[in-house]
N, C-alpha and C positions, 0 to 999 in steps of 0.2 A: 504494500500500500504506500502511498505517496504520505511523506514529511504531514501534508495539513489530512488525509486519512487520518493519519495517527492520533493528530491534535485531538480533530475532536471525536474521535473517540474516547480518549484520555478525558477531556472534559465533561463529556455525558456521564462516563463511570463518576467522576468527582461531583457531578452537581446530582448524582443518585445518590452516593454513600452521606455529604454532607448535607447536604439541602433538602431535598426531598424524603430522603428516608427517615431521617430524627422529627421531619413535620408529623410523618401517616404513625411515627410511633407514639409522639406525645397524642394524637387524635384515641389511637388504639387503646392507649391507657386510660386516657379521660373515661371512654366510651366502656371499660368493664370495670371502671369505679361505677356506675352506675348500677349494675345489679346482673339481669336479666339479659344472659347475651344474645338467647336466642332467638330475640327480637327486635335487639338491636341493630339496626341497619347501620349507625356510624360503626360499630366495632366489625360487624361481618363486610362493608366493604373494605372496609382497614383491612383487615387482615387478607382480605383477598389482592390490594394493591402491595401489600409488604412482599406476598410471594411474586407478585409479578415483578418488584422493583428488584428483588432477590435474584430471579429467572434471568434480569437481562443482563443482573451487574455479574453473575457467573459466566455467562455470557461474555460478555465484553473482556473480562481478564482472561479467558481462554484464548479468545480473538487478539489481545494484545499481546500475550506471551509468547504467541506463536507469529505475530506480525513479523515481515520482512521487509521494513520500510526501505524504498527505493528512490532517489531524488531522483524526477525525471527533469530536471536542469542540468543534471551530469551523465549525458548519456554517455558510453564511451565512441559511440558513432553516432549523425545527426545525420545521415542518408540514408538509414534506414529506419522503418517504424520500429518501435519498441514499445515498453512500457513507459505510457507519460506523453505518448505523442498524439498530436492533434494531426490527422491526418483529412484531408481532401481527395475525395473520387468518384466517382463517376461511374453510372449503371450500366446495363448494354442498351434498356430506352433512353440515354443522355440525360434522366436526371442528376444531378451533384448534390451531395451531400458529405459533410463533417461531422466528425466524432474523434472524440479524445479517449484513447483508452487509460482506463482508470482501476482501481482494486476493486474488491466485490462489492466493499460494505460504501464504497462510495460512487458507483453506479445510480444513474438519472438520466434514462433517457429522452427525458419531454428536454433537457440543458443537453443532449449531444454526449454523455460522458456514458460510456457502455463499459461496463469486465470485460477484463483481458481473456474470461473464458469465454464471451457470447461468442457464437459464430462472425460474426463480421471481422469482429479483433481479432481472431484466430488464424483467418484467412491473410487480412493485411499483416500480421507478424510477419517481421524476414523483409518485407517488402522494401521495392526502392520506387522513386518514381519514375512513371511509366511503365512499371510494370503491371502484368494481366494478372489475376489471381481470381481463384476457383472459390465460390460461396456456392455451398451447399443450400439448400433451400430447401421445401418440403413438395414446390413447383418446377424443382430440378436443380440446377447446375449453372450459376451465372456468373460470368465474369465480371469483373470490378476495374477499372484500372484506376491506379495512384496519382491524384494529378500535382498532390505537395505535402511534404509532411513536416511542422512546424514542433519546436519542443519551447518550453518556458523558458523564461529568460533568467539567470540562478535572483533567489530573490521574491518572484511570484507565483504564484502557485497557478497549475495549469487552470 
């Protein structure tokens, strides 16, 4: 995953464990000083958002531990796509289109930023420009060709 990947992943896990989770606990407590929990709606959603905040902060440390963050400002080559690169190409009907390949947890593609495992990134991997390359599709087999592949500039984040 890219350097700002990282960030804010790092940060959601920080504003779960300090922020959010000591709120739903002090809620949690109020709510079975009260008595009756079985009817308590503040303490039974409490406790059901404490396992969800629980669910994703294991989550995310798994995800982080195991991250291999990658600057894509430092490619070791800038002529060919890689991870981090905003690439431009072109259909076999001459539509154009850009996408910047990104890590998983930071995938969006309504913003152009696709994983390095969708099909499209997978195809342009390796690529240089100009060249043809084979997308699989579910409607067959289409070429692509490369028409530029840009990388960040060290500093901002793709």
């Amino acid at each position: 995953m890219s350097p700002a990947g990282h960030a804010a992943l790092t940060e959601e896990a920080r504003r779960l464990w300090q922020e959010e989770r000591p709120r739903v606990v002090e809620v949690v407590s109020w709510a079975a000083s009260l008595g009756d929990r079985s009817e308590n709606a503040d303490y039974q959603y409490g406790k059901r958002r404490l396992r969800e905040i629980d669910r994703r902060l294991r989550f995310l440390r798994k995800r982080l531990d195991r991250a291999q963050v990658v600057d894509p400002a430092k490619p070791a080559r800038r002529d060919r796509v890689f991870f981090g690169a905003t690439v431009e190409y072109a259909r076999e009907d001459g539509a154009e289109a850009a996408v910047t390949i990104v890590g998983l947890d930071e995938a969006d593609a309504g913003r152009g930023r696709i994983s390095y495992a969708a099909p499209v990134a997978r195809a342009l991997l390796g690529a240089s420009v100009g060249d043809l390359v084979k997308l699989r599709t579910p409607g067959g087999v289409e070429e692509l060709e490369v028409l530029a592949i840009r990388y960040p500039e060290p500093g901002n984040p793709p």
